[in-house]
ModelCIF file with pLDDT and N, C-alpha, C, O atoms, coordinates in Angstrom:
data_MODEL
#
_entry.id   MODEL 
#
_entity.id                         1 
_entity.type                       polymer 
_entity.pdbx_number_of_molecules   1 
#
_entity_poly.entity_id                      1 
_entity_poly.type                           'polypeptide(L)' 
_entity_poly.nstd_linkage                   no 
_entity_poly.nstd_monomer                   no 
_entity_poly.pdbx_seq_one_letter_code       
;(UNK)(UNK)(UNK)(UNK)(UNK)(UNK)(UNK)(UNK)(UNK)(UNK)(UNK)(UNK)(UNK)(UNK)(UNK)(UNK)
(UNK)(UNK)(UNK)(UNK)(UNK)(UNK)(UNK)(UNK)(UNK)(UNK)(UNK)(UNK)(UNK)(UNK)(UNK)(UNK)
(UNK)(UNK)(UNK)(UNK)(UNK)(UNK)(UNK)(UNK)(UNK)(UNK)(UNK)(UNK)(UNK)(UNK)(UNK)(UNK)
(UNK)(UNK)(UNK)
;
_entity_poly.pdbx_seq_one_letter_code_can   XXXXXXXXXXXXXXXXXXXXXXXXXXXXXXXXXXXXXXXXXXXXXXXXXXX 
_entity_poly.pdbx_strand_id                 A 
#
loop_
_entity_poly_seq.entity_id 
_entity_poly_seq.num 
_entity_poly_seq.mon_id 
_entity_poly_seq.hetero 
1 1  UNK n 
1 2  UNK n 
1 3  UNK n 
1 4  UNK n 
1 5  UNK n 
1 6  UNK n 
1 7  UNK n 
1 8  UNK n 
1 9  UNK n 
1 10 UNK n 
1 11 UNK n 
1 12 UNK n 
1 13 UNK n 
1 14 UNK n 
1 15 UNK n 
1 16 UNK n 
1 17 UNK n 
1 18 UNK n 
1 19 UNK n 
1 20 UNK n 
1 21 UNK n 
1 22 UNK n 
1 23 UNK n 
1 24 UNK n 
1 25 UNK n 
1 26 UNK n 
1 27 UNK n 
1 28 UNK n 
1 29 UNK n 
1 30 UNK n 
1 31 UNK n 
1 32 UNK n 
1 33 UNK n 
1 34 UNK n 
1 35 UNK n 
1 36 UNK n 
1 37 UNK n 
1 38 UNK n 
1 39 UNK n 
1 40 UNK n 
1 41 UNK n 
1 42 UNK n 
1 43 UNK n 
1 44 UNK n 
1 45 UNK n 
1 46 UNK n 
1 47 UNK n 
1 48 UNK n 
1 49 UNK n 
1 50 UNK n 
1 51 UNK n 
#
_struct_asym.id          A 
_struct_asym.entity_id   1 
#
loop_
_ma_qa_metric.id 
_ma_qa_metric.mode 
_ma_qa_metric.name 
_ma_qa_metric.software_group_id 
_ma_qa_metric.type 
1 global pLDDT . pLDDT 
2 local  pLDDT . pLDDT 
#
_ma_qa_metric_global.metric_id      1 
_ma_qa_metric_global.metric_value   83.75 
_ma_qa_metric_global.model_id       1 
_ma_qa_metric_global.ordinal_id     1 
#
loop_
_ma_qa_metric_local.label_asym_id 
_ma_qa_metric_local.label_comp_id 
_ma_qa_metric_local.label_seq_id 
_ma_qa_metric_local.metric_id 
_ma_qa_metric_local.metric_value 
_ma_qa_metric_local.model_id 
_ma_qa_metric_local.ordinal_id 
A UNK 1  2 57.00 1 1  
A UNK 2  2 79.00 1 2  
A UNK 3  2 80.00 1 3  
A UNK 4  2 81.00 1 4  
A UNK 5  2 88.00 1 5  
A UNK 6  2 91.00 1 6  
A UNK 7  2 92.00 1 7  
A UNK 8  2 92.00 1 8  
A UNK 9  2 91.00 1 9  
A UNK 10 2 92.00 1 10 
A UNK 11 2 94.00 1 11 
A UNK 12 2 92.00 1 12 
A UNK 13 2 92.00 1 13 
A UNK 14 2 92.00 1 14 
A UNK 15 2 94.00 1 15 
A UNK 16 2 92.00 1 16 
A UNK 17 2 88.00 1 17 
A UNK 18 2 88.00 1 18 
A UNK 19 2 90.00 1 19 
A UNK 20 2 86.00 1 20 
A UNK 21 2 83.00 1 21 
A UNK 22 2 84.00 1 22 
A UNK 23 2 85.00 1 23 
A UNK 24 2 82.00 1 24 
A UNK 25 2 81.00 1 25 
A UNK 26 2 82.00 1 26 
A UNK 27 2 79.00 1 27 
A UNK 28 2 77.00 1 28 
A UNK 29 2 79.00 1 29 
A UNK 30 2 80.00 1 30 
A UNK 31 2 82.00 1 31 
A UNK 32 2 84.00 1 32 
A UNK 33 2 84.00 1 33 
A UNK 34 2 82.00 1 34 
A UNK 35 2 86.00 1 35 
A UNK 36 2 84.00 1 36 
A UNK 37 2 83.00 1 37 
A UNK 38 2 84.00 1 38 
A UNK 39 2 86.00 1 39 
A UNK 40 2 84.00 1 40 
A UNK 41 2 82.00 1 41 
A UNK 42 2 84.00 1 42 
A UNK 43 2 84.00 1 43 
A UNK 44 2 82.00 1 44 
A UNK 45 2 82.00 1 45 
A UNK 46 2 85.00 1 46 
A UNK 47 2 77.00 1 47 
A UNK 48 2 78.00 1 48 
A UNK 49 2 70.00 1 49 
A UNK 50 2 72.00 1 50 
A UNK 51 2 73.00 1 51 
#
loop_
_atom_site.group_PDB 
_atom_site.id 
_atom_site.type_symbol 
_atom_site.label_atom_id 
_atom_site.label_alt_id 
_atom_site.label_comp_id 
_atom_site.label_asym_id 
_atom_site.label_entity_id 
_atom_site.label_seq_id 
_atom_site.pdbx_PDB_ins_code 
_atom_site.Cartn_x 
_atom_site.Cartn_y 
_atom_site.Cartn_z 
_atom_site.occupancy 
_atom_site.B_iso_or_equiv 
_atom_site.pdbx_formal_charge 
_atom_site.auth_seq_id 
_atom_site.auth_comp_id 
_atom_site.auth_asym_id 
_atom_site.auth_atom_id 
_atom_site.pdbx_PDB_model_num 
ATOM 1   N N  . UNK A 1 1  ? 4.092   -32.326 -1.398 1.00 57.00 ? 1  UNK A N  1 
ATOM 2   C CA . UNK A 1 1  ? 4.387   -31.117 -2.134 1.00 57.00 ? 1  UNK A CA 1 
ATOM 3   C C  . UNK A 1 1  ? 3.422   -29.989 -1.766 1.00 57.00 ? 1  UNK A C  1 
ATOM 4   O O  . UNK A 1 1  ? 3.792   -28.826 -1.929 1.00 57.00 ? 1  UNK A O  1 
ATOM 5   N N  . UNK A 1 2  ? 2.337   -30.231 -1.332 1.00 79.00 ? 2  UNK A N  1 
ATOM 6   C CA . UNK A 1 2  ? 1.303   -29.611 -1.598 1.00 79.00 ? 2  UNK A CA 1 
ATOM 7   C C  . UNK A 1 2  ? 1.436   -28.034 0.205  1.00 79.00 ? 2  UNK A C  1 
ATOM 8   O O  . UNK A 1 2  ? 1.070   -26.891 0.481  1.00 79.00 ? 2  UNK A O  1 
ATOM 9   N N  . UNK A 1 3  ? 2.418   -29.520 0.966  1.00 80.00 ? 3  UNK A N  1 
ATOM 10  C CA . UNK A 1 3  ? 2.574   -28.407 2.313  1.00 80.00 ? 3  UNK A CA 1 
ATOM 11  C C  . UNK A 1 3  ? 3.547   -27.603 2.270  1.00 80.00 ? 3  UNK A C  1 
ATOM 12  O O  . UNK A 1 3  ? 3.616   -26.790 3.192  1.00 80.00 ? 3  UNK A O  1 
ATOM 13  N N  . UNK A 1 4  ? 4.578   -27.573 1.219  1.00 81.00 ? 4  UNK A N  1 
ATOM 14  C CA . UNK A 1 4  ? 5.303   -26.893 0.898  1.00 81.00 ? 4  UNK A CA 1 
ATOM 15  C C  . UNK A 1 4  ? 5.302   -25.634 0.634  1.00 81.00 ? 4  UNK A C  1 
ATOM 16  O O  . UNK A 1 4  ? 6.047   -24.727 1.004  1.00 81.00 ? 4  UNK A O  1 
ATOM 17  N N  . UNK A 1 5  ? 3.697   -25.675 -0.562 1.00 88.00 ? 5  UNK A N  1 
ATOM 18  C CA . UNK A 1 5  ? 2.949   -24.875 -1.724 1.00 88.00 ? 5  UNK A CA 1 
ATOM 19  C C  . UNK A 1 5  ? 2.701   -24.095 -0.359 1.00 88.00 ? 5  UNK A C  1 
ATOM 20  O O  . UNK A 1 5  ? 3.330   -23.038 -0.410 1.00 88.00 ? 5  UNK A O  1 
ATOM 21  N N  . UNK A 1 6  ? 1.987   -24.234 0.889  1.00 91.00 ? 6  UNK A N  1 
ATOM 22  C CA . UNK A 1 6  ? 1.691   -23.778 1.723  1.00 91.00 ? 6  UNK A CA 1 
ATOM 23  C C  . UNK A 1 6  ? 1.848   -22.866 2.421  1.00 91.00 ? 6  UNK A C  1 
ATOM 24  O O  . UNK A 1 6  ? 1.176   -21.868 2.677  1.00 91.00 ? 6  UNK A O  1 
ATOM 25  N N  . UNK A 1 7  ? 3.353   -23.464 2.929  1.00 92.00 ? 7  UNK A N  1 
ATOM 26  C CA . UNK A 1 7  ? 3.876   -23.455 3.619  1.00 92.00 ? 7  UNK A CA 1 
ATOM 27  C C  . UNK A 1 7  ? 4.563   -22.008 3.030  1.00 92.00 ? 7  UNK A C  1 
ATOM 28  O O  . UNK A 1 7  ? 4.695   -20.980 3.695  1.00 92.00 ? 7  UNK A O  1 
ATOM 29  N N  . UNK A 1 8  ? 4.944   -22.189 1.686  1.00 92.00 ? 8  UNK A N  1 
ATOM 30  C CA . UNK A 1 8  ? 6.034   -20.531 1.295  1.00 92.00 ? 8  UNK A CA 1 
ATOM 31  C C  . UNK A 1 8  ? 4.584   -19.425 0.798  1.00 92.00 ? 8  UNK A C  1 
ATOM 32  O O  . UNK A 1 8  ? 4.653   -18.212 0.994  1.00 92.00 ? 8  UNK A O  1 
ATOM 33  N N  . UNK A 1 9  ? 3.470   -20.011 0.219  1.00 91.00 ? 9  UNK A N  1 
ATOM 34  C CA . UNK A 1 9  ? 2.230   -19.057 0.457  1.00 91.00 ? 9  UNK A CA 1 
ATOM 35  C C  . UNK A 1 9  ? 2.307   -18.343 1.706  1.00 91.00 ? 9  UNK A C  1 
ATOM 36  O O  . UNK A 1 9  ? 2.914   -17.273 1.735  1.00 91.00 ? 9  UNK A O  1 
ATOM 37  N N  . UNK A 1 10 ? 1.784   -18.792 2.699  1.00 92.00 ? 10 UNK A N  1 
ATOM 38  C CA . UNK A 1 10 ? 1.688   -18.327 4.187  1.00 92.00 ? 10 UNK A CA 1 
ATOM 39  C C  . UNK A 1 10 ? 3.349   -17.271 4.388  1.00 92.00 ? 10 UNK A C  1 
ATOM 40  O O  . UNK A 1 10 ? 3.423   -16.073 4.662  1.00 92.00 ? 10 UNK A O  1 
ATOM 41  N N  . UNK A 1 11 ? 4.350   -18.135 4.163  1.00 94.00 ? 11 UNK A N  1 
ATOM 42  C CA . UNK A 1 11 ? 5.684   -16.923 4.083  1.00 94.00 ? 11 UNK A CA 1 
ATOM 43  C C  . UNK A 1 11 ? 5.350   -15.645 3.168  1.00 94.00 ? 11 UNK A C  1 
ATOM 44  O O  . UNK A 1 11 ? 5.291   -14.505 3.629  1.00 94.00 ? 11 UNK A O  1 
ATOM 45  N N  . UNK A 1 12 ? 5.127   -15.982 1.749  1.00 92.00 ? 12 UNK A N  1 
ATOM 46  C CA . UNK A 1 12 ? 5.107   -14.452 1.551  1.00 92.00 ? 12 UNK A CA 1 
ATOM 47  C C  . UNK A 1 12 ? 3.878   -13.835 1.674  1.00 92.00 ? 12 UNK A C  1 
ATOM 48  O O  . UNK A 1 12 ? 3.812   -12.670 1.283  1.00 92.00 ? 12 UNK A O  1 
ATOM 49  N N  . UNK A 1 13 ? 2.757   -14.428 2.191  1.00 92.00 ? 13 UNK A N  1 
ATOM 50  C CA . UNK A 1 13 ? 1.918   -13.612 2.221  1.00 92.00 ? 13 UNK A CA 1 
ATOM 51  C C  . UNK A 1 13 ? 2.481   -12.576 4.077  1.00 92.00 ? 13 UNK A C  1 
ATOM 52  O O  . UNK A 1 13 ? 2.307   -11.392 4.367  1.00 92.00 ? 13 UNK A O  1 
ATOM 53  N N  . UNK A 1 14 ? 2.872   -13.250 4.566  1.00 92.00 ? 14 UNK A N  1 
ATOM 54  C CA . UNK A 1 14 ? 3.787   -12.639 5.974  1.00 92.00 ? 14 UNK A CA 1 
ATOM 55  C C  . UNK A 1 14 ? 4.751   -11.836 5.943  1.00 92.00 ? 14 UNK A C  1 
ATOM 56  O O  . UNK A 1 14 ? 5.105   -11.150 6.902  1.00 92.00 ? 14 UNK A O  1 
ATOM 57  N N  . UNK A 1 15 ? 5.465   -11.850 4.415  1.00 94.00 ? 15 UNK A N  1 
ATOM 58  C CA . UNK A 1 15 ? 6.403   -11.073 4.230  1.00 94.00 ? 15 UNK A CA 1 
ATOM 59  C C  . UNK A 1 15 ? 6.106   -9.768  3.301  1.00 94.00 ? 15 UNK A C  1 
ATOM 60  O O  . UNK A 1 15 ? 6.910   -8.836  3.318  1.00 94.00 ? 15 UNK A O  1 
ATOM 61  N N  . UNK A 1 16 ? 4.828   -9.714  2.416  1.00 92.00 ? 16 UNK A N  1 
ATOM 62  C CA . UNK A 1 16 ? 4.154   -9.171  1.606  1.00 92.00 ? 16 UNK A CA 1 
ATOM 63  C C  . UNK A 1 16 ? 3.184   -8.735  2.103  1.00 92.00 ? 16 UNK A C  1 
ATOM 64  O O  . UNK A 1 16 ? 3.347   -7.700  2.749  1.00 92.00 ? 16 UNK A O  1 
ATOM 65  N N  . UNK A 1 17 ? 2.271   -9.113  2.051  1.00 88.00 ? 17 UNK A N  1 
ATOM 66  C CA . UNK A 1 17 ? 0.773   -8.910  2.703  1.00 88.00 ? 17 UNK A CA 1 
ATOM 67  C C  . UNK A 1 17 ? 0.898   -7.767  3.519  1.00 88.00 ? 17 UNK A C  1 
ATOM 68  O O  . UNK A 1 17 ? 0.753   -6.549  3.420  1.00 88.00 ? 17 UNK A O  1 
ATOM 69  N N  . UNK A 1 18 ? 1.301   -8.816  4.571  1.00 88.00 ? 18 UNK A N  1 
ATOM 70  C CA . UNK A 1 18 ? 0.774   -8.430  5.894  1.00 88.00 ? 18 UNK A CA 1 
ATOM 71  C C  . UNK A 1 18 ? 1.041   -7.188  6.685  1.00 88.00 ? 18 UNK A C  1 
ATOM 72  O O  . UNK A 1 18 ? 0.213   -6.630  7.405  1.00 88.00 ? 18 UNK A O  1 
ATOM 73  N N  . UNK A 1 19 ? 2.813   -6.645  6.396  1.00 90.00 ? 19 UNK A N  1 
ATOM 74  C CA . UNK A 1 19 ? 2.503   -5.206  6.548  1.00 90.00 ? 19 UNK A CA 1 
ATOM 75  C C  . UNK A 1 19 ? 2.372   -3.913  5.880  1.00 90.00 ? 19 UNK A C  1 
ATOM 76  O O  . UNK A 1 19 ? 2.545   -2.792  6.359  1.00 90.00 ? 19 UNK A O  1 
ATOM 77  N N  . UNK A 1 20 ? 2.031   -4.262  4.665  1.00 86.00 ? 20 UNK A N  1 
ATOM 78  C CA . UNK A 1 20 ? 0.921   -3.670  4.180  1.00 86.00 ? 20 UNK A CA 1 
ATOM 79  C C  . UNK A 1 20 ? -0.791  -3.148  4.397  1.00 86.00 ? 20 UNK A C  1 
ATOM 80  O O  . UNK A 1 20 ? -1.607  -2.233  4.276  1.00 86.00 ? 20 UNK A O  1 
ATOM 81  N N  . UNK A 1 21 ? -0.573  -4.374  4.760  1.00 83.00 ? 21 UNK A N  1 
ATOM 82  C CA . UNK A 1 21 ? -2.245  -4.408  5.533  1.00 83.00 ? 21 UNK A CA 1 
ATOM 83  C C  . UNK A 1 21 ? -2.075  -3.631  6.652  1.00 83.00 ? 21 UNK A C  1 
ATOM 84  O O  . UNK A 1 21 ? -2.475  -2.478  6.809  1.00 83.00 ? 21 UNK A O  1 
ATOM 85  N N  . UNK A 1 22 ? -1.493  -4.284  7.382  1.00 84.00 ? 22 UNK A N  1 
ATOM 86  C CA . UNK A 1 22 ? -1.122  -3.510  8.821  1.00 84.00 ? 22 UNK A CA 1 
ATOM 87  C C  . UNK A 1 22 ? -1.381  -2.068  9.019  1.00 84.00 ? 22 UNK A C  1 
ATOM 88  O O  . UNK A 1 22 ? -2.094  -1.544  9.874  1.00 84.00 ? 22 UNK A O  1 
ATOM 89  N N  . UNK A 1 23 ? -0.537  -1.404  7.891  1.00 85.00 ? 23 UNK A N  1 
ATOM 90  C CA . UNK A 1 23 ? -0.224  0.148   8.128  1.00 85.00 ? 23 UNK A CA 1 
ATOM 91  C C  . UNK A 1 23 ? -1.612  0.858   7.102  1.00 85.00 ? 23 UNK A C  1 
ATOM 92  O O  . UNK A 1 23 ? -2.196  1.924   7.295  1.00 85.00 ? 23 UNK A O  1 
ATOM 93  N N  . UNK A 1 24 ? -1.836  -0.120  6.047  1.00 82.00 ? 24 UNK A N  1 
ATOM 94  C CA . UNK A 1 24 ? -3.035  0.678   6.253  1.00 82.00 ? 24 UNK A CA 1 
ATOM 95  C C  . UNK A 1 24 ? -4.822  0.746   6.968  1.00 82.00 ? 24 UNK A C  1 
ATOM 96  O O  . UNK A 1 24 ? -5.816  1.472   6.975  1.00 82.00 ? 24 UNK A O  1 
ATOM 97  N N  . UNK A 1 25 ? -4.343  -0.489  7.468  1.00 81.00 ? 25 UNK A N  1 
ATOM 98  C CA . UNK A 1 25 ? -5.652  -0.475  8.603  1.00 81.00 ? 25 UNK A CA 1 
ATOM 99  C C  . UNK A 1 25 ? -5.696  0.215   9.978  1.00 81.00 ? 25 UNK A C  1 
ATOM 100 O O  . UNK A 1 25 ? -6.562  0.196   10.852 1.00 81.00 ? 25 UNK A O  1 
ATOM 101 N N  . UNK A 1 26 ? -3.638  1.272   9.857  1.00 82.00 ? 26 UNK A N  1 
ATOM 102 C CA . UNK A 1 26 ? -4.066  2.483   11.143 1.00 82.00 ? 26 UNK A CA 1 
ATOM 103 C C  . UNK A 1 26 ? -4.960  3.329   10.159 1.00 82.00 ? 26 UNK A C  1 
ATOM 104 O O  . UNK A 1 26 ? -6.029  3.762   10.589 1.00 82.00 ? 26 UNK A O  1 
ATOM 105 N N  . UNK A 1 27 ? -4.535  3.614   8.715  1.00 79.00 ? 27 UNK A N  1 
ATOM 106 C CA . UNK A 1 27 ? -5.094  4.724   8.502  1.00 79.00 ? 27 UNK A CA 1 
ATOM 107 C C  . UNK A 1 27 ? -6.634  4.774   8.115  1.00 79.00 ? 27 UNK A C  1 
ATOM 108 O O  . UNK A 1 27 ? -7.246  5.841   8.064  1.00 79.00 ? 27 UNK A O  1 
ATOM 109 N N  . UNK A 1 28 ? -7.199  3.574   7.853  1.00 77.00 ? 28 UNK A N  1 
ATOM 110 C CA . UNK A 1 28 ? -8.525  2.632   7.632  1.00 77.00 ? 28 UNK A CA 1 
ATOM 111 C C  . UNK A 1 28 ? -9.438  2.623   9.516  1.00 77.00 ? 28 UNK A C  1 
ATOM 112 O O  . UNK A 1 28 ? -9.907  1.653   10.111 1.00 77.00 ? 28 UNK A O  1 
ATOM 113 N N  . UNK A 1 29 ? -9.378  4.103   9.962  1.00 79.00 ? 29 UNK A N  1 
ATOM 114 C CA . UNK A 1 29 ? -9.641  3.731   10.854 1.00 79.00 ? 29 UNK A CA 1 
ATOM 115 C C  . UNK A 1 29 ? -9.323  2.377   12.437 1.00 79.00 ? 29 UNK A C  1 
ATOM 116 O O  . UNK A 1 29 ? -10.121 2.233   13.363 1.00 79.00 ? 29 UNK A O  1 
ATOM 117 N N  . UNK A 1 30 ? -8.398  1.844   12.332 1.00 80.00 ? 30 UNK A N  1 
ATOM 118 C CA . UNK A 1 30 ? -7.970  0.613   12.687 1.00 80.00 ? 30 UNK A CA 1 
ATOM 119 C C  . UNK A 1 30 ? -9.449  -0.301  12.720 1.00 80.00 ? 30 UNK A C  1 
ATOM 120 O O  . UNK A 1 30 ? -10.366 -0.460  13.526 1.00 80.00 ? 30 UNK A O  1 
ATOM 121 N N  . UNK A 1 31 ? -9.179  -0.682  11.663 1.00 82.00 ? 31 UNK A N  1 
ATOM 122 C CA . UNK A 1 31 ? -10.385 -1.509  11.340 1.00 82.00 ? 31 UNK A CA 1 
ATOM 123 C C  . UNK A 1 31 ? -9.723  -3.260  11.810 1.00 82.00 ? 31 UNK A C  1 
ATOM 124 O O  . UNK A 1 31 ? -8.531  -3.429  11.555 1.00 82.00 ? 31 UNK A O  1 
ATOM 125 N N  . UNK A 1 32 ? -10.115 -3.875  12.142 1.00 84.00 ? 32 UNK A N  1 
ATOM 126 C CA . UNK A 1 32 ? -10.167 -5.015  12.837 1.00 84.00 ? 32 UNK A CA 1 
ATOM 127 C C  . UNK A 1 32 ? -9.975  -6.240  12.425 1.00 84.00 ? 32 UNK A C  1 
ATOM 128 O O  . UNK A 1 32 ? -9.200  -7.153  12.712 1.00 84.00 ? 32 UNK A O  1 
ATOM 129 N N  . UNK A 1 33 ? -11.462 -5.957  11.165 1.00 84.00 ? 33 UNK A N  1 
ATOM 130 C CA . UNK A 1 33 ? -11.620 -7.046  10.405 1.00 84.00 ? 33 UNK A CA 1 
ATOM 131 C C  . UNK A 1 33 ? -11.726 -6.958  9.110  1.00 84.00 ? 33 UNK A C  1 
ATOM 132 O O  . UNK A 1 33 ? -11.973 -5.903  8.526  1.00 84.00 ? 33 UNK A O  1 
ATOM 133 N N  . UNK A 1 34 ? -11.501 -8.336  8.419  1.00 82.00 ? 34 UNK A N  1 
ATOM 134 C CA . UNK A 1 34 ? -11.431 -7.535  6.662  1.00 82.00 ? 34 UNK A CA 1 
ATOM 135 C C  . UNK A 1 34 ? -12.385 -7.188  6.263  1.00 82.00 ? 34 UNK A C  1 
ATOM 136 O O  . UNK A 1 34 ? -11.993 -6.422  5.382  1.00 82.00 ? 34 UNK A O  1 
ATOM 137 N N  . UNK A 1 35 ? -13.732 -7.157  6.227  1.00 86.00 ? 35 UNK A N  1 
ATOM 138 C CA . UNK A 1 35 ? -14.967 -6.779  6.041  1.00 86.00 ? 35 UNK A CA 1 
ATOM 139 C C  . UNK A 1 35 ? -14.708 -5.108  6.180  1.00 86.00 ? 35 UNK A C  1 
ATOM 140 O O  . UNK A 1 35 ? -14.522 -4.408  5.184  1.00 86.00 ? 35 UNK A O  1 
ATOM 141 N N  . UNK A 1 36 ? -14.723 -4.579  7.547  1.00 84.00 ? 36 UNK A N  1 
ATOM 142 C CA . UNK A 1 36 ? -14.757 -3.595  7.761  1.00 84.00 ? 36 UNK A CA 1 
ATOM 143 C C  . UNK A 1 36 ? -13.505 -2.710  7.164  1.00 84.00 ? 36 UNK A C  1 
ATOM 144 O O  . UNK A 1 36 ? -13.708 -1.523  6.909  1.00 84.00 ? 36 UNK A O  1 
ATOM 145 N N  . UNK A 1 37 ? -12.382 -3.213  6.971  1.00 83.00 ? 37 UNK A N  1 
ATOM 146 C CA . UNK A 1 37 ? -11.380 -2.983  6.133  1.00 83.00 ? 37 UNK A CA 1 
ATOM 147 C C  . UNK A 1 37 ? -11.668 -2.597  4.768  1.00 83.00 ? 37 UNK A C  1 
ATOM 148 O O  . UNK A 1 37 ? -11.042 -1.636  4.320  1.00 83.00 ? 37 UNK A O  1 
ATOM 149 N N  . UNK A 1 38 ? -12.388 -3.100  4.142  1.00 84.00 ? 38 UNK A N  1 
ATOM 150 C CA . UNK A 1 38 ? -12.493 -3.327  2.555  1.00 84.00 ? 38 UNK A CA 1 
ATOM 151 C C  . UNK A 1 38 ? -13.996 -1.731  2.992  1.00 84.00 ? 38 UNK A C  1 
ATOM 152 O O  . UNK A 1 38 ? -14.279 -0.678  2.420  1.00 84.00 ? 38 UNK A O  1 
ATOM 153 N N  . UNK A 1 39 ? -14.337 -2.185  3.802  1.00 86.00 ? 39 UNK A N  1 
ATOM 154 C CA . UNK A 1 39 ? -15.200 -0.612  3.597  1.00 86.00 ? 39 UNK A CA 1 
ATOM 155 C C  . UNK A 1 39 ? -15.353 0.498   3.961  1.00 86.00 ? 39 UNK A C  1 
ATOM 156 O O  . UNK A 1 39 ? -16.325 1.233   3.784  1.00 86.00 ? 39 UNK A O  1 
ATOM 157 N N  . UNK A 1 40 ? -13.863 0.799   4.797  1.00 84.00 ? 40 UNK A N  1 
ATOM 158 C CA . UNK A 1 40 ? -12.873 1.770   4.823  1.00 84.00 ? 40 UNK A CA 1 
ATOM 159 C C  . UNK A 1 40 ? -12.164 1.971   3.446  1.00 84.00 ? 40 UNK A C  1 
ATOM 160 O O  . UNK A 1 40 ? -12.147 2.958   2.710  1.00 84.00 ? 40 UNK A O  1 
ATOM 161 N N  . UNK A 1 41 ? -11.669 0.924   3.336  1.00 82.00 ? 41 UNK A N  1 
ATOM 162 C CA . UNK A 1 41 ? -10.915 1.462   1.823  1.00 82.00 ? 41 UNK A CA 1 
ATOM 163 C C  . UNK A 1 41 ? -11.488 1.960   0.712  1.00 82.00 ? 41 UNK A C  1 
ATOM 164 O O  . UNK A 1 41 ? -10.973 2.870   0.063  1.00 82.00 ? 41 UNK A O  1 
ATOM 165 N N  . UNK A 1 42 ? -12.611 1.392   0.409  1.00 84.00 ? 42 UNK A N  1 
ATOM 166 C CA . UNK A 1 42 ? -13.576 1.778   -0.790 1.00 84.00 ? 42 UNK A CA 1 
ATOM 167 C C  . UNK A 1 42 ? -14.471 2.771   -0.282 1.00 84.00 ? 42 UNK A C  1 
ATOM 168 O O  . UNK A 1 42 ? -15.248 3.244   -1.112 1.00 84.00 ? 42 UNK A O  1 
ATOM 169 N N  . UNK A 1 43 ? -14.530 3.130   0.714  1.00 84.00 ? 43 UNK A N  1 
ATOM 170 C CA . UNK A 1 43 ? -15.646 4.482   1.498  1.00 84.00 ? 43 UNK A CA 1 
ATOM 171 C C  . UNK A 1 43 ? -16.914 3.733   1.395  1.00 84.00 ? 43 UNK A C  1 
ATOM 172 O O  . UNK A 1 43 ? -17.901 4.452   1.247  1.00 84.00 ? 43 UNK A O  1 
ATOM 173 N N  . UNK A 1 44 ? -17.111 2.546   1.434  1.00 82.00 ? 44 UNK A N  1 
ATOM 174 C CA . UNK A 1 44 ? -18.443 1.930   1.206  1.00 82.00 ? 44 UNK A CA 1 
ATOM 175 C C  . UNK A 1 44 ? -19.622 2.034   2.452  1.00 82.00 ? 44 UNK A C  1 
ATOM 176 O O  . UNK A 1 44 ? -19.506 1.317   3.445  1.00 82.00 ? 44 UNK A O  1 
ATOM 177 N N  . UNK A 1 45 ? -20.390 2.679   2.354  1.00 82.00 ? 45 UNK A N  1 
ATOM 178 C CA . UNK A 1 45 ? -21.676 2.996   3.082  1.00 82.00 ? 45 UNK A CA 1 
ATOM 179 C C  . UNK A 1 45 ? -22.872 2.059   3.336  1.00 82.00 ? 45 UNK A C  1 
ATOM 180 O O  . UNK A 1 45 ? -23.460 1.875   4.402  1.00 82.00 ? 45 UNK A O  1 
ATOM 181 N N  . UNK A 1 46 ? -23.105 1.505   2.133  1.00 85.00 ? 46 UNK A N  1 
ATOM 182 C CA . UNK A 1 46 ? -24.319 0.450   2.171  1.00 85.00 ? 46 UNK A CA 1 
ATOM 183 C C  . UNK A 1 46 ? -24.145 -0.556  2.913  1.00 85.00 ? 46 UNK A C  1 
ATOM 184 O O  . UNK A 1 46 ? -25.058 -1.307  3.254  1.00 85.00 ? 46 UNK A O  1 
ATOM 185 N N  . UNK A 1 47 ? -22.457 -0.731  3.379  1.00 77.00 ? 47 UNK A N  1 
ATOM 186 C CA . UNK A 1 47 ? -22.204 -2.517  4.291  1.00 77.00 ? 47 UNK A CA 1 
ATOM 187 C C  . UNK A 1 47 ? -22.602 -3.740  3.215  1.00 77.00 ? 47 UNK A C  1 
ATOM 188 O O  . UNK A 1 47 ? -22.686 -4.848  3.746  1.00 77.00 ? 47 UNK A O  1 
ATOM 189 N N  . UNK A 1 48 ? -22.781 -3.702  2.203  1.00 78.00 ? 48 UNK A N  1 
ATOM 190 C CA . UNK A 1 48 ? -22.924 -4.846  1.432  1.00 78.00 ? 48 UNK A CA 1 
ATOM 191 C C  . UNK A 1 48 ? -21.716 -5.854  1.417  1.00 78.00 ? 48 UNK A C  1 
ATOM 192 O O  . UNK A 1 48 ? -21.696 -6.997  0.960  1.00 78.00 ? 48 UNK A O  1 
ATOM 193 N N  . UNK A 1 49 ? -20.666 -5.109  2.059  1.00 70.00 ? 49 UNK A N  1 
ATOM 194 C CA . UNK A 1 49 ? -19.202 -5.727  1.984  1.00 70.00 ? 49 UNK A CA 1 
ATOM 195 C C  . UNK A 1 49 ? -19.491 -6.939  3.138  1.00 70.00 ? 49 UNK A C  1 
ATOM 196 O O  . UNK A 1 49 ? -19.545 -8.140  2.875  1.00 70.00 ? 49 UNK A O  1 
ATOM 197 N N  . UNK A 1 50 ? -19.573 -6.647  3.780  1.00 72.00 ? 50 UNK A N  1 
ATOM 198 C CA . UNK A 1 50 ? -20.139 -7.828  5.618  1.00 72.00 ? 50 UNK A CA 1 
ATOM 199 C C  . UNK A 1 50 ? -20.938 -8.793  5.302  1.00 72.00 ? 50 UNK A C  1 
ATOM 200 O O  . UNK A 1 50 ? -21.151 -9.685  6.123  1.00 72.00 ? 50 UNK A O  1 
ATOM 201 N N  . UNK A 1 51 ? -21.579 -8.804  3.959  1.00 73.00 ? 51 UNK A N  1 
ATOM 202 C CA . UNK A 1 51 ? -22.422 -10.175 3.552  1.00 73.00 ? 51 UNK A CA 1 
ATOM 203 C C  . UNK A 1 51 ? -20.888 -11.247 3.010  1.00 73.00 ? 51 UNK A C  1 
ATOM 204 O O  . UNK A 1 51 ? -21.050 -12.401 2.612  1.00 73.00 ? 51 UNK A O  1 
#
């Protein structure tokens, strides 16, 4: 059961998520990674986000 649980997680996060994320990590600078993502989005300066 449990690869199932998985298995439709991973679907909607592919069907949800992901281009979401996508389009706003052109405007997030095309940021790369989620670290650097999350401190584009929040305007975060200090980098405390990368720990």
């Amino acid at each position: 059961m449990r690869r199932g649980e998985l298995t439709s997680g991973a679907f909607l996060n592919y069907i949800v998520v992901a281009p979401r994320l996508r389009v706003y990590t052109e405007v997030a600078k095309d940021a790369i990674t989620l670290p650097v993502f999350f401190e584009n989005r929040f305007h975060e300066k200090s980098q405390i986000l990368k720990l």
